[in-house]
VEXNUTOR-186151 format. One record per atom (N, C-alpha, C, O): atom name; chain; x negated, y, z negated; residue in three letters; residue number from 1. Coordinates in pm, 1 decimal, padded with zeros to 6 digits, m for minus. Example, Ala and Ser with C-alpha at 12.3 -4.5 7.8 and 13.67 -1.06 7.14 Angstrom:
// VEXNUTOR-186151
- atomo, cadena, X, Y, Z, residuo, num
- N, A, m01319.0, m00569.0, m00780.0, ALA, 1
- CA, A, m01230.0, m00450.0, m00780.0, ALA, 1
- C, A, m01320.0, m00330.0, m00780.0, ALA, 1
- O, A, m01423.6, m00331.9, m00846.5, ALA, 1
- N, A, m01285.0, m00225.0, m00708.0, SER, 2
- CA, A, m01367.0, m00106.0, m00714.0, SER, 2
- C, A, m01290.0, 00003.0, m00787.0, SER, 2
- O, A, m01340.9, 00113.8, m00803.9, SER, 2
***
This chain:
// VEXNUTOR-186151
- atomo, cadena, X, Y, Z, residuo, num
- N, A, m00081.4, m00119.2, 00000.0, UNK, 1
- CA, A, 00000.0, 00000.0, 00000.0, UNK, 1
- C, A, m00086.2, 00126.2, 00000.0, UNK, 1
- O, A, m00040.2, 00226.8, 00054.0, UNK, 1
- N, A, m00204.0, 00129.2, m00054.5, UNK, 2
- CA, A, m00302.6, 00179.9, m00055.4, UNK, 2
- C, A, m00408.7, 00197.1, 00033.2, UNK, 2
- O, A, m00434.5, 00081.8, 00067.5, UNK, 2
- N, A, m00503.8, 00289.3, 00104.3, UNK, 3
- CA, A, m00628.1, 00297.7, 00158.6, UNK, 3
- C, A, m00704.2, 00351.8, 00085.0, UNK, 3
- O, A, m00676.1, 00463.6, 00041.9, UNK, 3
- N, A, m00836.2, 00280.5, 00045.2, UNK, 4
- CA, A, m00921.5, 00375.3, m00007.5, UNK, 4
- C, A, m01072.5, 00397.4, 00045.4, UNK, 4
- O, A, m01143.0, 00302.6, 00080.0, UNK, 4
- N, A, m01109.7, 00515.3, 00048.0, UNK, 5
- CA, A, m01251.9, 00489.1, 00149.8, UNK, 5
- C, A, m01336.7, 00535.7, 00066.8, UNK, 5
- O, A, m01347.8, 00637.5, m00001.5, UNK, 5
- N, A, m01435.8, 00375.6, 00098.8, UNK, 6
- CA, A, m01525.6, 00393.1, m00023.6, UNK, 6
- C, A, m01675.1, 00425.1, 00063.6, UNK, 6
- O, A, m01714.8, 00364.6, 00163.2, UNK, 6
- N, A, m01736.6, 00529.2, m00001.5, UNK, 7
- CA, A, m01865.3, 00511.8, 00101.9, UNK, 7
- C, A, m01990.4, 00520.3, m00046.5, UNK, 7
- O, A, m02010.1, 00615.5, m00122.1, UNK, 7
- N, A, m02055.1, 00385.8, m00045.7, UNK, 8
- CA, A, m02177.3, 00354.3, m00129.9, UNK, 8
- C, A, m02276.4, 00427.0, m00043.1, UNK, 8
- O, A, m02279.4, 00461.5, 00075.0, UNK, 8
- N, A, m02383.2, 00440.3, m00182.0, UNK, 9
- CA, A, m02499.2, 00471.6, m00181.2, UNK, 9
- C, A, m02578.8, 00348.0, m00128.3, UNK, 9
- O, A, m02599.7, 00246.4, m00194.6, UNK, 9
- N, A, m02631.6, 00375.9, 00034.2, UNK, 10
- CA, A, m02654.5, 00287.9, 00092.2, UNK, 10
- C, A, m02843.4, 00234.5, 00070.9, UNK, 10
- O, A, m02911.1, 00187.0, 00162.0, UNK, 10
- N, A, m02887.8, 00258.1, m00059.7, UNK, 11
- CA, A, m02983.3, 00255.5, m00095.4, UNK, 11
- C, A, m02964.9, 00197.5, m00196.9, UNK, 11
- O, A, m03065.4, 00153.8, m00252.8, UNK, 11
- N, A, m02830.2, 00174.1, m00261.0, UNK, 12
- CA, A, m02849.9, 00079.8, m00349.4, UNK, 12
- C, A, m02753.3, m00008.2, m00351.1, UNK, 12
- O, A, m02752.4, m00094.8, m00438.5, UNK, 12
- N, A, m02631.2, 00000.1, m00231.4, UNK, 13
- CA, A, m02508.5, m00086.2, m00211.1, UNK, 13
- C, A, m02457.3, m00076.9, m00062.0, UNK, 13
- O, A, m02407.2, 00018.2, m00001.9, UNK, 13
- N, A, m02490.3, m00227.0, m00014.6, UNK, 14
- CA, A, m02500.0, m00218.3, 00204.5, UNK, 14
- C, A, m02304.2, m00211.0, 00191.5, UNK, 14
- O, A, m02241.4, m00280.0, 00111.2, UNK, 14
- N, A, m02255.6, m00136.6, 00265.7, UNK, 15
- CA, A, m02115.6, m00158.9, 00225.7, UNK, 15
- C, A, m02111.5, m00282.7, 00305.0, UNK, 15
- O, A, m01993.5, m00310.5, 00283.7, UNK, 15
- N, A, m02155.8, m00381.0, 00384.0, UNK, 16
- CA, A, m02121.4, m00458.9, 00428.3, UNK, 16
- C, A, m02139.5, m00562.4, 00304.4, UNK, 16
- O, A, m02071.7, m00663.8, 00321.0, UNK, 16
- N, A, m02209.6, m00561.2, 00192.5, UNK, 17
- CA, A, m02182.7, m00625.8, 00104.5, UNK, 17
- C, A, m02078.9, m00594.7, m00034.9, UNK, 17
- O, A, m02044.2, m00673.9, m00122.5, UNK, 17
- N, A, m02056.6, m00498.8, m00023.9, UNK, 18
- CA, A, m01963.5, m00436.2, m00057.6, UNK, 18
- C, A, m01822.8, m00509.0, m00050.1, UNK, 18
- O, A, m01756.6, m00556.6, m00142.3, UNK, 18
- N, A, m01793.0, m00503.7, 00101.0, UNK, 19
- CA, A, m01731.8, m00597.4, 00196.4, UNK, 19
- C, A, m01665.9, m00726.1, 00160.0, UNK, 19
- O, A, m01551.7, m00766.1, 00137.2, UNK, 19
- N, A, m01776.0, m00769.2, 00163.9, UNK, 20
- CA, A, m01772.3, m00956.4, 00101.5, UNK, 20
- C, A, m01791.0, m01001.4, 00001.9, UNK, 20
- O, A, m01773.5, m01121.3, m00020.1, UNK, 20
- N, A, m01840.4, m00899.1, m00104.4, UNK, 21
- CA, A, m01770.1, m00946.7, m00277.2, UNK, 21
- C, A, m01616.9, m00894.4, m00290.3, UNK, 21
- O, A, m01533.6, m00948.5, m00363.0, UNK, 21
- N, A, m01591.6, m00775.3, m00204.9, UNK, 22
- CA, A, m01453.9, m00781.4, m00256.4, UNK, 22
- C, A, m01330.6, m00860.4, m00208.9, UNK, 22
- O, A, m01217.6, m00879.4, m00254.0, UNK, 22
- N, A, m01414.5, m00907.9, m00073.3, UNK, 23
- CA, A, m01284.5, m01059.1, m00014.0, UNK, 23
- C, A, m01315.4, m01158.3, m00080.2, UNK, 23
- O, A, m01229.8, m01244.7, m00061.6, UNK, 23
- N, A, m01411.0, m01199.8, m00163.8, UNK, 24
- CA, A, m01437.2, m01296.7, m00247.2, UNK, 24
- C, A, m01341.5, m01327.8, m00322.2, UNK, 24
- O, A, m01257.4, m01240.5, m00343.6, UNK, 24
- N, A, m01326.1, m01455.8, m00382.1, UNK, 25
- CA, A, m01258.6, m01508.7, m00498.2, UNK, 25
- C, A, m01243.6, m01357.9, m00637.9, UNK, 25
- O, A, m01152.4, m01289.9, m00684.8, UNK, 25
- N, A, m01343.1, m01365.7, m00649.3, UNK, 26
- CA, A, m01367.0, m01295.9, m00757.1, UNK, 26
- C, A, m01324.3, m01158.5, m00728.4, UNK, 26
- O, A, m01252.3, m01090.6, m00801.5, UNK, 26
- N, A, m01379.9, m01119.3, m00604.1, UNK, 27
- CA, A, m01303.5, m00967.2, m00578.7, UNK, 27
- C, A, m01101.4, m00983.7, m00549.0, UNK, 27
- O, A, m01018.3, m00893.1, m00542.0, UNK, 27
- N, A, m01085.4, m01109.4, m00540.0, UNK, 28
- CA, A, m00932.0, m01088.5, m00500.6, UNK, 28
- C, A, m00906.3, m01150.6, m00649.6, UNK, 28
- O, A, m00783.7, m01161.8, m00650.6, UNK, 28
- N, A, m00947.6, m01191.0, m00759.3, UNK, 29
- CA, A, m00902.3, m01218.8, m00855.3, UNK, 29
- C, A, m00860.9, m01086.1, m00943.7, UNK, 29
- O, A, m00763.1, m01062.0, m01014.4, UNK, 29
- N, A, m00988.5, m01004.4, m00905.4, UNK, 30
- CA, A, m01014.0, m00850.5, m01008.1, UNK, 30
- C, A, m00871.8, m00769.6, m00934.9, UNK, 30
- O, A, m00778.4, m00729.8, m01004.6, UNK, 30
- N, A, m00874.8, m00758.7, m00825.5, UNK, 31
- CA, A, m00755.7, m00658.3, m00768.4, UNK, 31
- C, A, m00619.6, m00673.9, m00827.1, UNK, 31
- O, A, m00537.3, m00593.6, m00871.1, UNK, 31
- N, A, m00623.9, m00842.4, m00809.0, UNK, 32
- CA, A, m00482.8, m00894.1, m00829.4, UNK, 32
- C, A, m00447.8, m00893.1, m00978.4, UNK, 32
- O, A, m00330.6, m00871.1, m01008.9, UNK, 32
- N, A, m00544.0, m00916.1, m01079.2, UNK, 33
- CA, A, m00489.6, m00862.2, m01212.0, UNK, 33
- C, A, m00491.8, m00753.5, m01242.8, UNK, 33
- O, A, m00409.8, m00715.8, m01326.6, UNK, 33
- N, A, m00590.7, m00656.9, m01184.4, UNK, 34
- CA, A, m00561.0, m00528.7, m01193.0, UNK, 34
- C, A, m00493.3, m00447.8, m01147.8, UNK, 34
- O, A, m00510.6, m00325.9, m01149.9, UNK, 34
- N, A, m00394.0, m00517.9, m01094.0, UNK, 35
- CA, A, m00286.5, m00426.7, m00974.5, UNK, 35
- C, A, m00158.3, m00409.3, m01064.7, UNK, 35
- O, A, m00114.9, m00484.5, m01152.0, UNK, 35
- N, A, m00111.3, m00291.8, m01019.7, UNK, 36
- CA, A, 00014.2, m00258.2, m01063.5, UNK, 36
- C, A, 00136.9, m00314.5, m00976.2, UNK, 36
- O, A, 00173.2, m00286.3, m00862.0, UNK, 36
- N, A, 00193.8, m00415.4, m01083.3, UNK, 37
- CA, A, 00329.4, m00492.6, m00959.3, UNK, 37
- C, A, 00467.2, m00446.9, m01000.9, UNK, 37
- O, A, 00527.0, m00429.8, m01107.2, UNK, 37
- N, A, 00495.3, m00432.7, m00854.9, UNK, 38
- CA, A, 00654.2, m00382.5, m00877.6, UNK, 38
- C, A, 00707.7, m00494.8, m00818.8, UNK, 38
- O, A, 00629.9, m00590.0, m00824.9, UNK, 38
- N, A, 00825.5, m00521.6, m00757.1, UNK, 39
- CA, A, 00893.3, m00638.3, m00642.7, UNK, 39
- C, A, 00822.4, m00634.7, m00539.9, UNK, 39
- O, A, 00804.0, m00543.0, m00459.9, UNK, 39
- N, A, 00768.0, m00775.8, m00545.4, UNK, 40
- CA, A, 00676.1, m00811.6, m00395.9, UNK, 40
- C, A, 00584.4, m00695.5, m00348.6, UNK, 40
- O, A, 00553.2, m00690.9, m00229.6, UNK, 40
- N, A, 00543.2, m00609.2, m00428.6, UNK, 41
- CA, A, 00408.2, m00490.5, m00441.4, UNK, 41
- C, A, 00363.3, m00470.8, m00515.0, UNK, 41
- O, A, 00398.3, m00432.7, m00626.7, UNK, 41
- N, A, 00223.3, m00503.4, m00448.1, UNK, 42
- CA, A, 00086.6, m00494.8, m00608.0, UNK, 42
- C, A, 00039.5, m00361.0, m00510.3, UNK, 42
- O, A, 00053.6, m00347.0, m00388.9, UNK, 42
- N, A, m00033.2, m00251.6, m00630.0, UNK, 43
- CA, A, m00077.0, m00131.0, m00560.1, UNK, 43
- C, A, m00214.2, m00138.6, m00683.2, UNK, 43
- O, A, m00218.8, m00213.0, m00781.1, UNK, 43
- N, A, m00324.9, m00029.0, m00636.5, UNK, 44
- CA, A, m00409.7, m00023.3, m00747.6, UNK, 44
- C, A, m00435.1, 00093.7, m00734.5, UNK, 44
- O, A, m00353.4, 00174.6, m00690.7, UNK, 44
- N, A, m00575.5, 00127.9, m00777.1, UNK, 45
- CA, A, m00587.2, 00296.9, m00802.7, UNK, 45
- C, A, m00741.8, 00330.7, m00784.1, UNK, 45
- O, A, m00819.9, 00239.2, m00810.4, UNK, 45
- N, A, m00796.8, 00458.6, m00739.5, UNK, 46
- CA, A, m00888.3, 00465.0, m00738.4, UNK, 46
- C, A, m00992.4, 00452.0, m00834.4, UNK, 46
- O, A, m01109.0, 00421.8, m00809.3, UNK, 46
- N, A, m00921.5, 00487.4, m00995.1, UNK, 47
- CA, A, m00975.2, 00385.3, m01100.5, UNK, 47
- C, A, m01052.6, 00248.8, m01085.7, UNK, 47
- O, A, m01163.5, 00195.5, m01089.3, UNK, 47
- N, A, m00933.6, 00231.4, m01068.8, UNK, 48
- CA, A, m00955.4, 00062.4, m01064.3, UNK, 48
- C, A, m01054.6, 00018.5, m00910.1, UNK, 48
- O, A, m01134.8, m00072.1, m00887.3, UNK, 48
- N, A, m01023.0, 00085.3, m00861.4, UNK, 49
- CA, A, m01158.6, 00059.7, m00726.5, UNK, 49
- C, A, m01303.4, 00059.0, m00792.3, UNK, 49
- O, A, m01384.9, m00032.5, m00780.0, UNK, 49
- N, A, m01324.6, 00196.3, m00876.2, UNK, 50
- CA, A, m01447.8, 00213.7, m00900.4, UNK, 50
- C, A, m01466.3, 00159.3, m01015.4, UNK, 50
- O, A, m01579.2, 00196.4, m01047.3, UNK, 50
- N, A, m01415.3, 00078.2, m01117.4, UNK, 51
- CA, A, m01410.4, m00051.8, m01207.5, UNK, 51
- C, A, m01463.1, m00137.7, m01145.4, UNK, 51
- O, A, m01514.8, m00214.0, m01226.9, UNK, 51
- N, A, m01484.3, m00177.4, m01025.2, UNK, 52
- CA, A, m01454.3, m00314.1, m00958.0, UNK, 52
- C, A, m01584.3, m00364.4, m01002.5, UNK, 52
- O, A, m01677.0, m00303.6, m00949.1, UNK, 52
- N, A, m01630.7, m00484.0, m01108.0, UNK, 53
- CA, A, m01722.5, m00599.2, m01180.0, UNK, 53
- C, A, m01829.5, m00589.3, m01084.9, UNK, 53
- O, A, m01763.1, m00626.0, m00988.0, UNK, 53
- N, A, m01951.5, m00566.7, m01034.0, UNK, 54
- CA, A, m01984.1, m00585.5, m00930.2, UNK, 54
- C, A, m02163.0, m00622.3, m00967.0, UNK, 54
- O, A, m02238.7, m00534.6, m01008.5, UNK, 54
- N, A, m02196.3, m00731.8, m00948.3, UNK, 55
- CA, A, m02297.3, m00797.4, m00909.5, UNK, 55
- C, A, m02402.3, m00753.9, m00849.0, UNK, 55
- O, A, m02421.8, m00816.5, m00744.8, UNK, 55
- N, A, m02498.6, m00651.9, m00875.3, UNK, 56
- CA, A, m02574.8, m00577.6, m00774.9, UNK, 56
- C, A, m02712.9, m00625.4, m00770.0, UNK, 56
- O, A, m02796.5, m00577.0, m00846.3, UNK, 56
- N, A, m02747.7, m00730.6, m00673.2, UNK, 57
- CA, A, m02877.7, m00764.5, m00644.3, UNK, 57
- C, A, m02998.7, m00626.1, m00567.6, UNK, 57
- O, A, m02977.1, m00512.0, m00526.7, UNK, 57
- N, A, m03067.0, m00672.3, m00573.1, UNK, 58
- CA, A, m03128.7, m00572.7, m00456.6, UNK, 58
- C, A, m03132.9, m00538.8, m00301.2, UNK, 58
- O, A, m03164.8, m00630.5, m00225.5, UNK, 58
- N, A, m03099.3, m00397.4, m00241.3, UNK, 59
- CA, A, m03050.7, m00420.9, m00087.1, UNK, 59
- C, A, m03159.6, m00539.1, m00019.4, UNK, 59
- O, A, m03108.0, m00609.7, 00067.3, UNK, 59
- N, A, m03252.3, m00556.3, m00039.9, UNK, 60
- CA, A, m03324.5, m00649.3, m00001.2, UNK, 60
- C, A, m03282.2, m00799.1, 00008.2, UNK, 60
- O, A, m03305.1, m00876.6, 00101.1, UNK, 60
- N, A, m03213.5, m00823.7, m00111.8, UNK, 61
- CA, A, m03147.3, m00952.8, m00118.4, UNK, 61
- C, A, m02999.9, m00927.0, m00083.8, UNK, 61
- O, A, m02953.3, m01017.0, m00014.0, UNK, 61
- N, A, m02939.4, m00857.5, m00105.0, UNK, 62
- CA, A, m02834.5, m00814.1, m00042.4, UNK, 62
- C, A, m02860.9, m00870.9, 00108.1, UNK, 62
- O, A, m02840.2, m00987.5, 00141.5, UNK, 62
- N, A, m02898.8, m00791.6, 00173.3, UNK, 63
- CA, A, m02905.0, m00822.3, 00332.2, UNK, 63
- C, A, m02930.9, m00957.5, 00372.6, UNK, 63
- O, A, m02889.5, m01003.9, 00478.8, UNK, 63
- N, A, m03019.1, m01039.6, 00264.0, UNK, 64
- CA, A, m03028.5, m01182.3, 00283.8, UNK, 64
- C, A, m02905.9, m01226.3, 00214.4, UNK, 64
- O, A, m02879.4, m01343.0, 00243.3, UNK, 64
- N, A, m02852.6, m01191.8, 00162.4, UNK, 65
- CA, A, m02713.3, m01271.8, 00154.1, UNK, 65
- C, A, m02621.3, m01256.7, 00287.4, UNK, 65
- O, A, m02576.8, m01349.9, 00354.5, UNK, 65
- N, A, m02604.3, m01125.4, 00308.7, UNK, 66
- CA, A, m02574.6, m01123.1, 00433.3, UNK, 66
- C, A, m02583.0, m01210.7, 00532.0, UNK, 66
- O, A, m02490.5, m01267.1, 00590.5, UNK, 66
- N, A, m02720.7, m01222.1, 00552.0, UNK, 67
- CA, A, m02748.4, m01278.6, 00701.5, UNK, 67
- C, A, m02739.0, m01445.5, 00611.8, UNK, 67
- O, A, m02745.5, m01538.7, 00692.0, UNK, 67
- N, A, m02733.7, m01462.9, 00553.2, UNK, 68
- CA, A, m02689.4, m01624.1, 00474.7, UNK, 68
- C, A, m02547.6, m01604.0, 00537.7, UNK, 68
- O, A, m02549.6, m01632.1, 00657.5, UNK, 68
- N, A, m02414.9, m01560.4, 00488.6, UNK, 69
- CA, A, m02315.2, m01591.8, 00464.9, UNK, 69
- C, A, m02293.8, m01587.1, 00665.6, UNK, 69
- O, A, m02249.0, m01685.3, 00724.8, UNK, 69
- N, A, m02326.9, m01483.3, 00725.3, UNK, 70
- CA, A, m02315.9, m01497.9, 00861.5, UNK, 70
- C, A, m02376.6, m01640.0, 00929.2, UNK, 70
- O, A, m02324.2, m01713.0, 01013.3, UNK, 70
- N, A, m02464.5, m01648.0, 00883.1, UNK, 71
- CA, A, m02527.7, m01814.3, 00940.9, UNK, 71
- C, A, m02429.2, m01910.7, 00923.5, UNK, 71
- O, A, m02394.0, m01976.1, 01021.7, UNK, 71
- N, A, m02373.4, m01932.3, 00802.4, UNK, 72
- CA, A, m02298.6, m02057.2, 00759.4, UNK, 72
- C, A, m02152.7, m02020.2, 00845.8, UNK, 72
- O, A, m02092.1, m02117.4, 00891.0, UNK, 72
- N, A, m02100.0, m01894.7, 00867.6, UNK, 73
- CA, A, m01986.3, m01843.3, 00894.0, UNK, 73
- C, A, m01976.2, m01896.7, 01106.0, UNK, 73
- O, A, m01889.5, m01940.6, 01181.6, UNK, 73
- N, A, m02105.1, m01860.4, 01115.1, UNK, 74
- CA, A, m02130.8, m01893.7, 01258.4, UNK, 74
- C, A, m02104.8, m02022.3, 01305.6, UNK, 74
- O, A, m02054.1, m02040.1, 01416.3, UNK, 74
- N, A, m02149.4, m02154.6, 01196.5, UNK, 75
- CA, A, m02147.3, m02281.3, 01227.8, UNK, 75
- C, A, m02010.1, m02295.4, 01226.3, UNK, 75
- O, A, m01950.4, m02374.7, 01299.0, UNK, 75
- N, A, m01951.0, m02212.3, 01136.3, UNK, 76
- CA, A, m01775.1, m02281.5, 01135.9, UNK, 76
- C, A, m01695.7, m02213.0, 01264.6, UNK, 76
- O, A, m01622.1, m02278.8, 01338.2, UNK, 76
- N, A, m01717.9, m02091.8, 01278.6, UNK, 77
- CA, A, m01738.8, m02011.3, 01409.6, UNK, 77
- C, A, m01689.6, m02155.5, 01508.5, UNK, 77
- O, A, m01593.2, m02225.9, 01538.7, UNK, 77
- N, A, m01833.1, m02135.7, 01529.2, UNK, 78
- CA, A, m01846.8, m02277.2, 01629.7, UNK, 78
- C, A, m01797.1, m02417.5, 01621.3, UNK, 78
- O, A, m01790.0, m02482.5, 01725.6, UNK, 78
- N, A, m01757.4, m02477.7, 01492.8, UNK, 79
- CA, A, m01688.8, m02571.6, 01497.1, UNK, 79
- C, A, m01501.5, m02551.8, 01515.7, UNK, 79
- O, A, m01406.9, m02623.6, 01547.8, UNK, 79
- N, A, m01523.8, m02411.1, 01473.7, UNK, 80
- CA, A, m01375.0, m02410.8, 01525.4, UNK, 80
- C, A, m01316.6, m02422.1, 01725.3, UNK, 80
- O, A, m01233.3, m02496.8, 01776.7, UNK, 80
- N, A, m01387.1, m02335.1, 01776.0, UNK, 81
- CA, A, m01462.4, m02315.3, 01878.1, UNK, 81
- C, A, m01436.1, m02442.2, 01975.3, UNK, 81
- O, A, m01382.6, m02449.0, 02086.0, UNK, 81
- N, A, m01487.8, m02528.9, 01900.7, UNK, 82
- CA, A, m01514.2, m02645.1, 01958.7, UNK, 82
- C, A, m01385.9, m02758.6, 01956.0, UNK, 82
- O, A, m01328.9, m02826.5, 02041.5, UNK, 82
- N, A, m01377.2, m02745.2, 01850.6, UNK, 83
- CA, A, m01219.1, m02819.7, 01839.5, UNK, 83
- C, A, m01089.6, m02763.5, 01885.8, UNK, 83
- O, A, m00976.7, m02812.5, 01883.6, UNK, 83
- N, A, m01131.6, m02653.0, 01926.8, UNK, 84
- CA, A, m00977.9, m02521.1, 02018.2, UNK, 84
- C, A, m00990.5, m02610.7, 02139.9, UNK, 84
- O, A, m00922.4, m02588.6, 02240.1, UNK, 84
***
């Protein structure tokens, strides 16, 4: 119900990792209890954005997580790919 645009300090947070802790388990666990629910609408707040638990390795390892989670993402990529 919400947009919020977040722009990190890209010296100490790649928003592309940013990104993929918050589609994570853990990032959709934090939203979803922290969301305000009405009928069939959860909303949150810019509060609660900048709350968000967050795990901060170094951009260095950051980016190797990155290019990790894209590698493994590629093989399924391709096995989907393949079975279409």
């Amino acid at each position: 119900n919400h947009i919020f645009a977040v722009r990190p300090d890209q010296k100490r947070l790649l928003p592309e990792f940013l990104a993929l802790v918050s589609e994570s388990r853990h990032g959709r666990s934090y939203f979803e209890v922290t969301a305000k629910k009405t009928t069939n609408l959860a909303a949150t707040n810019s509060t609660k954005v900048r709350e968000f638990p967050l795990f901060l390795p170094s951009v260095f390892d950051q980016a190797l997580i990155l290019k990790e989670v894209d590698e493994k993402a590629a093989v399924i990529r391709e096995a989907l790919a393949q079975a279409e």
